[in-house]
ChimeraX commands (.cxc) that place a marker at each C-alpha (Angstrom):
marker #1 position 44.65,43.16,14.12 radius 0.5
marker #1 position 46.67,39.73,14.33 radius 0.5
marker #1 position 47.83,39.92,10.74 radius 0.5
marker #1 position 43.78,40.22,9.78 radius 0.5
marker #1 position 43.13,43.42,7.68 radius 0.5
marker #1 position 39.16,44.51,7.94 radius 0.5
marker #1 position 38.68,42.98,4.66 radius 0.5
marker #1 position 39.57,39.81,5.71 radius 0.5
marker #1 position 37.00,39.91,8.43 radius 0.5
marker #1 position 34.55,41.08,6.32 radius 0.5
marker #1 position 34.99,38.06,3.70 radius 0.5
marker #1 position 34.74,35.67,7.55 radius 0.5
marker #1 position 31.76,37.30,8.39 radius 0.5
marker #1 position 30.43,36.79,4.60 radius 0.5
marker #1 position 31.40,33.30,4.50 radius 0.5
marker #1 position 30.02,32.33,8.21 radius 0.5
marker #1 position 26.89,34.42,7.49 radius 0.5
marker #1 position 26.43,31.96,3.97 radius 0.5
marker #1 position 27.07,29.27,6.44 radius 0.5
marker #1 position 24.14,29.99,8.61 radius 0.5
marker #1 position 22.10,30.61,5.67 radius 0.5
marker #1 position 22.90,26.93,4.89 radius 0.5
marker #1 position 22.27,25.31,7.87 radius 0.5
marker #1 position 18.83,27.32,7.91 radius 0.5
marker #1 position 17.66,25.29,4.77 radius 0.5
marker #1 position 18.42,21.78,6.68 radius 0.5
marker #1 position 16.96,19.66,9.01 radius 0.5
marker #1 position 18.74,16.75,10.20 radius 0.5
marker #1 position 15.34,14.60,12.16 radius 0.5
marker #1 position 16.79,10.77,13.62 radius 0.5
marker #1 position 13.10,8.91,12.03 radius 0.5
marker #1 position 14.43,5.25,11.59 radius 0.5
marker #1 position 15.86,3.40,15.06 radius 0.5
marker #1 position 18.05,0.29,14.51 radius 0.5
marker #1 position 15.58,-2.50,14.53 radius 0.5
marker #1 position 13.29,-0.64,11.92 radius 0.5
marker #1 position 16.81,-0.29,9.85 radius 0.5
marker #1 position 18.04,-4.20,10.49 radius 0.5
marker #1 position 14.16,-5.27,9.82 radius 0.5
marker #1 position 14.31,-3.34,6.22 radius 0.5
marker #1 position 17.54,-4.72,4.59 radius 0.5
marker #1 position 16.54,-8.28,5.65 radius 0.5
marker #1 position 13.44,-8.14,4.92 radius 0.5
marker #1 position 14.56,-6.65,1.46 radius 0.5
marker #1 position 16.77,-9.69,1.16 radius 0.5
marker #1 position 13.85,-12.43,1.66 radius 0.5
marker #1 position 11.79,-10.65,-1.07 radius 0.5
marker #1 position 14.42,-10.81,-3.44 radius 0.5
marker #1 position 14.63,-14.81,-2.34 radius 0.5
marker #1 position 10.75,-15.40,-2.62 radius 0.5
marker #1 position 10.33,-13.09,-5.40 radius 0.5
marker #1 position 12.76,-14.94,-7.56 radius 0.5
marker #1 position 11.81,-18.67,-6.67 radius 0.5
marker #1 position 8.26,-18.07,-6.32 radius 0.5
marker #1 position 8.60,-17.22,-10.00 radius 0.5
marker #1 position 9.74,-20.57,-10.74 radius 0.5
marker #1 position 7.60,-22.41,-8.48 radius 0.5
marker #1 position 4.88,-21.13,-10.37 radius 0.5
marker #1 position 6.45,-21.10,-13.88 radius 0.5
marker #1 position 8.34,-24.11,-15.67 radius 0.5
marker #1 position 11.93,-24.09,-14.11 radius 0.5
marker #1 position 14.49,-24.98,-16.53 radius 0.5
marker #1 position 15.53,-28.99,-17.50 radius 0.5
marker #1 position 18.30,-30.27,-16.06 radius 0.5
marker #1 position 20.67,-32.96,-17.67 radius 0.5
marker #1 position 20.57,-36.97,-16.55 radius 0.5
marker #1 position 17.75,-38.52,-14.57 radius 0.5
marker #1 position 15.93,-36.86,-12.48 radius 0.5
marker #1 position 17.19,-38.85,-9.19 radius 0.5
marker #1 position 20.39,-37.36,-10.01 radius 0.5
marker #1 position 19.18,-33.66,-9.26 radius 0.5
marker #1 position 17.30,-31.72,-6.73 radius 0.5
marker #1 position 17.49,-28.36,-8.14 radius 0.5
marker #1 position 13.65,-27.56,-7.81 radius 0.5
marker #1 position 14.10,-28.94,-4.05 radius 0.5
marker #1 position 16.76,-26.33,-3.52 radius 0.5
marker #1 position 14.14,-23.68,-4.94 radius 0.5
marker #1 position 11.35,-24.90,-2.69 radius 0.5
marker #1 position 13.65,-24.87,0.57 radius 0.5
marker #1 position 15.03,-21.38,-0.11 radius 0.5
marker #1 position 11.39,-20.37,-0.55 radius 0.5
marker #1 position 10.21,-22.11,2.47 radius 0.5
marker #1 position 13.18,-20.38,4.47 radius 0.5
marker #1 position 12.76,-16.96,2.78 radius 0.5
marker #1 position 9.48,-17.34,3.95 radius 0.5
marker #1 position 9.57,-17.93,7.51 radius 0.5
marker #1 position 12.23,-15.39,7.46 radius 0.5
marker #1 position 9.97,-12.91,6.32 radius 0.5
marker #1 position 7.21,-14.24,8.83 radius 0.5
marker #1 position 9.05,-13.60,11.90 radius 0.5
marker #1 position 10.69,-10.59,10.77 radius 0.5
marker #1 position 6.88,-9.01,10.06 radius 0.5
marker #1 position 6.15,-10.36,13.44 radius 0.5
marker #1 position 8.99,-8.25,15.41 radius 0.5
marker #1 position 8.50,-5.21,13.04 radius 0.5
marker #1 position 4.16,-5.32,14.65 radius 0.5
marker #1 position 6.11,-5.56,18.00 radius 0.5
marker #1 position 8.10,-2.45,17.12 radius 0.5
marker #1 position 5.54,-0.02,15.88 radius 0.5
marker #1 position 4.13,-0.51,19.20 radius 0.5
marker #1 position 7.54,0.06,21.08 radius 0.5
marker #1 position 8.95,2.65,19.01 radius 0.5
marker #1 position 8.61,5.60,17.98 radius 0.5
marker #1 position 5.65,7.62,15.86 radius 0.5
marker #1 position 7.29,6.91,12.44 radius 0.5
marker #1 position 7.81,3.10,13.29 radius 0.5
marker #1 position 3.93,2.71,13.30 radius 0.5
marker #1 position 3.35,4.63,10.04 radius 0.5
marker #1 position 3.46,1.12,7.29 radius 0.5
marker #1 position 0.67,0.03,9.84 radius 0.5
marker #1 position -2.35,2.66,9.09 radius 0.5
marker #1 position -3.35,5.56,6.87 radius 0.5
marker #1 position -4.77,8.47,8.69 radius 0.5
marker #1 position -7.67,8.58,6.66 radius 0.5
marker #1 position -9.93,10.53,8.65 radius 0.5
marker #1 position -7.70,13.45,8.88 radius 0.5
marker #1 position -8.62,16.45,6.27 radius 0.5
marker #1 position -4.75,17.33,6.40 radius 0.5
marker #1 position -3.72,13.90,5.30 radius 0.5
marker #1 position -6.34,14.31,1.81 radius 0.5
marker #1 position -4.54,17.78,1.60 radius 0.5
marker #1 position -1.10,16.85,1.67 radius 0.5
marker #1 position -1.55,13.93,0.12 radius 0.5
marker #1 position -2.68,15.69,-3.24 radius 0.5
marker #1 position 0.58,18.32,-2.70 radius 0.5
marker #1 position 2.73,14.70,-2.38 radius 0.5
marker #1 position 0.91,13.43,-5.76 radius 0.5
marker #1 position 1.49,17.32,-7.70 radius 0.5
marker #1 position 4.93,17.29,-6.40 radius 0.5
marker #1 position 5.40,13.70,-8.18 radius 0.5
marker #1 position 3.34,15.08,-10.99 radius 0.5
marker #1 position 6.47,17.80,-11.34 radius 0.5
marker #1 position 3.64,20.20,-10.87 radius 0.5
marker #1 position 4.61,21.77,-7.26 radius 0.5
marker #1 position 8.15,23.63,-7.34 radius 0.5
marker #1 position 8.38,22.54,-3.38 radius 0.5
marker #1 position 7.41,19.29,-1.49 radius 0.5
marker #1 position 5.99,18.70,1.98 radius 0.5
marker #1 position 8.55,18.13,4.82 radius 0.5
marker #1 position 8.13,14.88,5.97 radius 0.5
marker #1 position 10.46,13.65,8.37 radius 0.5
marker #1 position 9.05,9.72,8.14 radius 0.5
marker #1 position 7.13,8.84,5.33 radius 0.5
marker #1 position 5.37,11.26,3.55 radius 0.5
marker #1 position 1.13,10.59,2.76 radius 0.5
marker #1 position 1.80,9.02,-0.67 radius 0.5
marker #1 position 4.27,6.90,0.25 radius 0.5
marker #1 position 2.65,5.75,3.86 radius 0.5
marker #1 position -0.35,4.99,1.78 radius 0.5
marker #1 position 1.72,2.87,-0.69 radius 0.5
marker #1 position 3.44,1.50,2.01 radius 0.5
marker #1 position 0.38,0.03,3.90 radius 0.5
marker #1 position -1.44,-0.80,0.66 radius 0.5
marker #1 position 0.43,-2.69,-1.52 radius 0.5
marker #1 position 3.03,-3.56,1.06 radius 0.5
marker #1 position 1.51,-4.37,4.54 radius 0.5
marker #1 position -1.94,-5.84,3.83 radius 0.5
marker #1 position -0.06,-7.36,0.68 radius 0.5
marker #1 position 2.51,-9.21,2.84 radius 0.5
marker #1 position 0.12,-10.34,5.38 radius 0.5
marker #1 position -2.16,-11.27,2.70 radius 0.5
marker #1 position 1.19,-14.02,1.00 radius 0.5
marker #1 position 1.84,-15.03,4.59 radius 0.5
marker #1 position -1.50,-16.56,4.87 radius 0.5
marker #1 position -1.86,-17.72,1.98 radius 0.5
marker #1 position 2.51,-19.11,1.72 radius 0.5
marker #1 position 1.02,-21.04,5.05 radius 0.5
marker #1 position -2.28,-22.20,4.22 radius 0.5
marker #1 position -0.31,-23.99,0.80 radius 0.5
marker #1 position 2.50,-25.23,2.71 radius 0.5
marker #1 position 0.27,-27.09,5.16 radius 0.5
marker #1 position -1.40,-29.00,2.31 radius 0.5
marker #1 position 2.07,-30.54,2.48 radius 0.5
marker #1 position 2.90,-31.09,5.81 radius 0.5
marker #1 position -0.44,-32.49,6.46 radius 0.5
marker #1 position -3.74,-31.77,8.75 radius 0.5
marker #1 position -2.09,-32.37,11.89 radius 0.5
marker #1 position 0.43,-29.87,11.23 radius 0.5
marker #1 position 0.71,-26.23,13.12 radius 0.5
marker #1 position 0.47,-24.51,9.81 radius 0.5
marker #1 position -2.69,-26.57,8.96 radius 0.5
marker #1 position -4.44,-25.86,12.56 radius 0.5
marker #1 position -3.74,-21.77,11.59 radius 0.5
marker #1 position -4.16,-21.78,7.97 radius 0.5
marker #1 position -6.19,-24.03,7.08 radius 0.5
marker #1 position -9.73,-21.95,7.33 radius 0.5
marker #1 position -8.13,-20.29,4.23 radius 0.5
marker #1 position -9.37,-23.71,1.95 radius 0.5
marker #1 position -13.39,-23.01,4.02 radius 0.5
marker #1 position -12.94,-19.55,1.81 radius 0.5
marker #1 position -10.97,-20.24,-1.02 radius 0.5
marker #1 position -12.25,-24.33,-1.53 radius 0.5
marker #1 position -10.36,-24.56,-4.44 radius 0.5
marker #1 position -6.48,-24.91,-4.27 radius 0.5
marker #1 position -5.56,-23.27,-7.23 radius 0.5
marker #1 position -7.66,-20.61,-6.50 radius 0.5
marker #1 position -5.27,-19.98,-3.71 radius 0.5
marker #1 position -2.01,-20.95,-6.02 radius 0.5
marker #1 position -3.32,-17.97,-8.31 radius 0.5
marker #1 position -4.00,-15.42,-5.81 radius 0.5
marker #1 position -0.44,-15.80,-4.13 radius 0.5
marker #1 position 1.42,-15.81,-7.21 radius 0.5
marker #1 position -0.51,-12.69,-8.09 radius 0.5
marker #1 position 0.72,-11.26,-4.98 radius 0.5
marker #1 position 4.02,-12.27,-5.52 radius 0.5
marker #1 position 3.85,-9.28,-8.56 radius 0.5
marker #1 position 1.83,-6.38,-6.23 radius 0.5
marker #1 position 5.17,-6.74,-4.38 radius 0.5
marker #1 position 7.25,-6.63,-7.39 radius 0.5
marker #1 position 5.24,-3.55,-8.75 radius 0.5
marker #1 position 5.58,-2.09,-5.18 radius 0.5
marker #1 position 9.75,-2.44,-5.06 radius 0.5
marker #1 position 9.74,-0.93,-8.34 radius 0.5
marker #1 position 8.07,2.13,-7.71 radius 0.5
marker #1 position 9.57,2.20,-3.78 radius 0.5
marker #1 position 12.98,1.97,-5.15 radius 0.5
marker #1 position 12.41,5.02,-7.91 radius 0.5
marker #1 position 10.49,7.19,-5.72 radius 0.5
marker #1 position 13.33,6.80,-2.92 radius 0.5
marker #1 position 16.38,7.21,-5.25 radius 0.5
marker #1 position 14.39,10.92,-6.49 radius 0.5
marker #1 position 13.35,11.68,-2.82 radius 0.5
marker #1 position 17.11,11.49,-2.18 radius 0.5
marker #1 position 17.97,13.79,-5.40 radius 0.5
marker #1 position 15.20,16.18,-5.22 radius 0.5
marker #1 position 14.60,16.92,-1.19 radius 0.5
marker #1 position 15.95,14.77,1.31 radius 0.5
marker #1 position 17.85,11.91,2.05 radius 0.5
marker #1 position 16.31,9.19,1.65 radius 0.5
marker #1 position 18.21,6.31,1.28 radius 0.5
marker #1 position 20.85,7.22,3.58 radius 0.5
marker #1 position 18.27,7.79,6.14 radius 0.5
marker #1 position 17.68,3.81,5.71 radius 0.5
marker #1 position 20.95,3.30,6.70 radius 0.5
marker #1 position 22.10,5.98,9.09 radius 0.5
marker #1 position 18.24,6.65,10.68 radius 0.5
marker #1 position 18.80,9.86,10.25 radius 0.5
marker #1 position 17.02,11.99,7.62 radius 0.5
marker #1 position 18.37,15.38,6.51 radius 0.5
marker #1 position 15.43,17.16,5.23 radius 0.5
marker #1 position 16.60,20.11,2.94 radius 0.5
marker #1 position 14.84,22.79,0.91 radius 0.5
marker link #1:1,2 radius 0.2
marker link #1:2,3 radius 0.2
marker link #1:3,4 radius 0.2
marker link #1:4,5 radius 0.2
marker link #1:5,6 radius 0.2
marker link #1:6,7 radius 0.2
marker link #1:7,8 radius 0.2
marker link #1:8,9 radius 0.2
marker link #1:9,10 radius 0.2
marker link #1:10,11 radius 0.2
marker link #1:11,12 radius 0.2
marker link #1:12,13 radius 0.2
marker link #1:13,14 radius 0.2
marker link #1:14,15 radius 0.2
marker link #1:15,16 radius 0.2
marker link #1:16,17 radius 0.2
marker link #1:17,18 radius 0.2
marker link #1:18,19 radius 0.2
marker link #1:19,20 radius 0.2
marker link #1:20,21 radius 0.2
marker link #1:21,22 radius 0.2
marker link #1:22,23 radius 0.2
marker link #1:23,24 radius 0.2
marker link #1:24,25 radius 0.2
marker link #1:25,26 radius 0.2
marker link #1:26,27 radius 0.2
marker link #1:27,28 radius 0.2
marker link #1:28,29 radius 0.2
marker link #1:29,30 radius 0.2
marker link #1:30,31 radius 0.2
marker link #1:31,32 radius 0.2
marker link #1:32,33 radius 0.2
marker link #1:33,34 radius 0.2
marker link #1:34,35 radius 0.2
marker link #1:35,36 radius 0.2
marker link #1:36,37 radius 0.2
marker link #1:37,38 radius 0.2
marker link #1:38,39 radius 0.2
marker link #1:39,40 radius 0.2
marker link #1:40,41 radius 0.2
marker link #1:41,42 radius 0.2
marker link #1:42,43 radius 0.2
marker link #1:43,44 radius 0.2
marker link #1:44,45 radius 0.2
marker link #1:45,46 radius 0.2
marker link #1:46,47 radius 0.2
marker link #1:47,48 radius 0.2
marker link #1:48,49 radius 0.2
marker link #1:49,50 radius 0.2
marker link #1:50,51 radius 0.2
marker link #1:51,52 radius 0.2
marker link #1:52,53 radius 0.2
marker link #1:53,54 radius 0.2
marker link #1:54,55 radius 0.2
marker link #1:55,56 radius 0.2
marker link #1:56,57 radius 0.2
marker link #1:57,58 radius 0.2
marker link #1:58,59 radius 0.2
marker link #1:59,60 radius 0.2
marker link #1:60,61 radius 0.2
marker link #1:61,62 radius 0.2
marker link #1:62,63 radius 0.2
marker link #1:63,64 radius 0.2
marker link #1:64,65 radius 0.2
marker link #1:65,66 radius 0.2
marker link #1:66,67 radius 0.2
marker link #1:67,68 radius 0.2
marker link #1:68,69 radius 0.2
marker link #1:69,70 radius 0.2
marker link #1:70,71 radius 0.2
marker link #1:71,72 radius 0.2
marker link #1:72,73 radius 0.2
marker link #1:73,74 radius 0.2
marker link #1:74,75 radius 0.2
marker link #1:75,76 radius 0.2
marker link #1:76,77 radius 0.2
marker link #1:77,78 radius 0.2
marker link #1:78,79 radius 0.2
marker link #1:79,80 radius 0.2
marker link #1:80,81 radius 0.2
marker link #1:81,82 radius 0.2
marker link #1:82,83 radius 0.2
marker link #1:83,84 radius 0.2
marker link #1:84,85 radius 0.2
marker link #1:85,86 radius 0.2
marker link #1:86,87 radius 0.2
marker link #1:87,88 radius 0.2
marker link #1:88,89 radius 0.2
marker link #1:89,90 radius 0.2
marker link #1:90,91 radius 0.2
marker link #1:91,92 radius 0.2
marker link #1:92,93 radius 0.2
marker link #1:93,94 radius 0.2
marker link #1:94,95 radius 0.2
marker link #1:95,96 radius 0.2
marker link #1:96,97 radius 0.2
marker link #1:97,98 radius 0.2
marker link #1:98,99 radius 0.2
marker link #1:99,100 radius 0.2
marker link #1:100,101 radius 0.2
marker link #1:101,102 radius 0.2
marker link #1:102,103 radius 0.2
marker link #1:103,104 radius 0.2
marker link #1:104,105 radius 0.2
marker link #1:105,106 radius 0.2
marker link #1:106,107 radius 0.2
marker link #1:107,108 radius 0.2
marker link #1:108,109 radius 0.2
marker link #1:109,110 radius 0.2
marker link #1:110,111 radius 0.2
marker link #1:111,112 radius 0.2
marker link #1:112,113 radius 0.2
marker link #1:113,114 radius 0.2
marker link #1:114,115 radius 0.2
marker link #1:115,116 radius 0.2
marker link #1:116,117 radius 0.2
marker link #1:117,118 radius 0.2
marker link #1:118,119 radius 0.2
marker link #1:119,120 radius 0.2
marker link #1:120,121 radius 0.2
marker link #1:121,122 radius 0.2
marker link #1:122,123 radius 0.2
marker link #1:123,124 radius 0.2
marker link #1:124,125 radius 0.2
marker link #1:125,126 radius 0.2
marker link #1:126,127 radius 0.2
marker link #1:127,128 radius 0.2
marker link #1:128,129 radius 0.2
marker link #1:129,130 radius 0.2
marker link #1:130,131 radius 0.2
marker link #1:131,132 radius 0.2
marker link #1:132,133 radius 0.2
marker link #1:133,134 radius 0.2
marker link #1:134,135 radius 0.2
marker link #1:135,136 radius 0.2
marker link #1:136,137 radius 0.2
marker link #1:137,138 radius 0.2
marker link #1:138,139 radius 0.2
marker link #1:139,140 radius 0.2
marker link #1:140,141 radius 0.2
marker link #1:141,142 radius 0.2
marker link #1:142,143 radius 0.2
marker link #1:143,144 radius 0.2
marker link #1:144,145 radius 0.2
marker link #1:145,146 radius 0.2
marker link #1:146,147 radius 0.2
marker link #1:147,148 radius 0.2
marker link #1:148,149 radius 0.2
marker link #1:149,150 radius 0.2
marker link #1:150,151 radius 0.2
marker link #1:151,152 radius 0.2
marker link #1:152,153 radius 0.2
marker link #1:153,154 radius 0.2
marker link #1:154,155 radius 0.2
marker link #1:155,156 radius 0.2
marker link #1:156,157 radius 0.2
marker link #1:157,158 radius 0.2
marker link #1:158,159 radius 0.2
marker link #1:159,160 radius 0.2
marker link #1:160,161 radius 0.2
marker link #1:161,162 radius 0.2
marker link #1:162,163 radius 0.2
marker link #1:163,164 radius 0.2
marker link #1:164,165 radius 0.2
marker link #1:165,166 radius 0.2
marker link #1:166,167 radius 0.2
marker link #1:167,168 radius 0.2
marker link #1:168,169 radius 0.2
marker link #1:169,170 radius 0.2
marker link #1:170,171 radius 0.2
marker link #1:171,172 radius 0.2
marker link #1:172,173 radius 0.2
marker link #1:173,174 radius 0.2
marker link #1:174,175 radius 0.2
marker link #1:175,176 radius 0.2
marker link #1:176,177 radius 0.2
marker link #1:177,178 radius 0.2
marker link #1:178,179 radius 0.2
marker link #1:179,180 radius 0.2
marker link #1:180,181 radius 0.2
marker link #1:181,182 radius 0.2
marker link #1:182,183 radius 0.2
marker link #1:183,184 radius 0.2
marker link #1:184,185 radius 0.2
marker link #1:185,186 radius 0.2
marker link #1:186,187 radius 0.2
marker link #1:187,188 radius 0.2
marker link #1:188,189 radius 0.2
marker link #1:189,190 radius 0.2
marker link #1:190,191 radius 0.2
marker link #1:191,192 radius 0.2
marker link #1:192,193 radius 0.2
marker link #1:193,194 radius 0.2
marker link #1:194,195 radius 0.2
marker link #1:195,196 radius 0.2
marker link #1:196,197 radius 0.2
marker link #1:197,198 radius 0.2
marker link #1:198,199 radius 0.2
marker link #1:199,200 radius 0.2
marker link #1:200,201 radius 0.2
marker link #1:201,202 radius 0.2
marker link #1:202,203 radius 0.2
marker link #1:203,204 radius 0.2
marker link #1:204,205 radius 0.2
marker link #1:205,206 radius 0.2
marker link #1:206,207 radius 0.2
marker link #1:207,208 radius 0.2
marker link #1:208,209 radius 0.2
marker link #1:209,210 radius 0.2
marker link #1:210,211 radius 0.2
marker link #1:211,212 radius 0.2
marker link #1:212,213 radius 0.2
marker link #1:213,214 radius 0.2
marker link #1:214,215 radius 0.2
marker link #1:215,216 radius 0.2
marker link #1:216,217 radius 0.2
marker link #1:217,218 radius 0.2
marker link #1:218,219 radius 0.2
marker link #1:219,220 radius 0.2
marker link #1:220,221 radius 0.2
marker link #1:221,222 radius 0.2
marker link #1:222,223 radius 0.2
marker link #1:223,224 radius 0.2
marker link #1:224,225 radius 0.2
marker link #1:225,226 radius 0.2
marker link #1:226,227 radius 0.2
marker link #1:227,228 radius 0.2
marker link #1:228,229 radius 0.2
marker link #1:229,230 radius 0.2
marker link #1:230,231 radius 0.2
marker link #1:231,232 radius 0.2
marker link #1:232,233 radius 0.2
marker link #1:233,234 radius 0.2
marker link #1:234,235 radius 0.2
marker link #1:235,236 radius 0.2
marker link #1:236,237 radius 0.2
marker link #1:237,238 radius 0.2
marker link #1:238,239 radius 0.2
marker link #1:239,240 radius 0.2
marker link #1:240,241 radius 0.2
marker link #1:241,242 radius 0.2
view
């Protein structure tokens, strides 16, 4: 028997059999194609840039030493905001283009299949199994109901909702002739007053806060308690496991 005695073979066959048993439980699904992963992490990055000086621009920033010719420190915070922003303009423009050139799961941020029964009924498993009231979760290879509702929600119509408005208060700056004036500036014919506007914008500066917050948790126990979900971010591929 090749130096194998039967009990040998028997602890192979165990251990191959456990194996199999294993690779039963797992599912490894490719959900997130390069552009959708190269969209997320810079998009992440601009957040973090208009998060933090969008804070400032609408708070006091702090004082700086000597006269004030001698500094531009809140002109450094209003260029890296401008930037951030038109960063995070194009980048929502080419992720539109995607969900329509992709595939299924790149065109889930963009709707909420509302009109489904299945969607109300997995949704409420997805909210008990956050609840720690369901021993087992849905397997969702993209985004499951809870999170693609969050996701369109607070995310989409909230970041199409700041690029309007991020435009329609940067033209007031660069004037009525400007681009950004011509396509924003029917905003001021709803919202008349500009403050209005400066309120509204800098509340939706903290939806998205909120939002990262709870997308960051929910991914980091997705990953612990079911499947991997951060690593799915950066590898596309999601191993789904029971």
């Amino acid at each position: 028997m090749s130096g194998k005695t039967a009990q040998d073979l028997n602890v192979l066959s165990s251990v191959g059999a456990a194996g199999k048993d294993r690779s039963a439980d797992r599912d490894v699904v490719y959900v997130y194609e390069m552009p959708v992963r190269l969209w997320h992490w810079v998009n992440a990055a601009a957040i973090v840039v208009l998060a933090i000086t969008g804070y400032f621009i609408g708070t006091a920033v702090p004082t700086m030493p000597g006269e004030a010719s001698d500094n531009f420190f809140f002109g450094y915070i209003r260029f890296a905001h401008f930037s951030a922003g038109y960063v995070l303009t194009v980048g929502f423009l080419l992720r539109i283009y995607w969900a329509m050139m992709g595939n299924p799961h790149a065109k889930q941020i963009f709707y909420v299949p509302i009109w489904r029964r299945c969607f109300w009924d997995e949704l409420w498993q997805t909210i008990r199994w956050y609840a720690l009231l369901a021993v087992r979760s849905e397997k969702c290879a993209g985004h499951n109901p809870a999170a693609q509702l969050m996701m369109f929600s607070m995310f989409t119509l909230t970041t199409a909702f700041m690029i309007v408005t991020g435009f329609a208060l940067y033209a007031q700056g660069s004037g009525q002739e400007s681009w950004q004036f011509r396509l924003f500036g029917w905003i001021f014919g709803v919202l008349p007053n500009s403050q209005d506007v400066h309120t509204l914008h800098h509340l939706g500066l903290w939806v998205i806060v909120t939002f990262v917050l709870i997308h960051v948790y929910a991914a980091i126990r997705e990953d612990i308690m079911s499947r991997r979900s951060i690593s799915a971010i950066i590898s596309g591929e999601r191993d789904l496991r029971d």
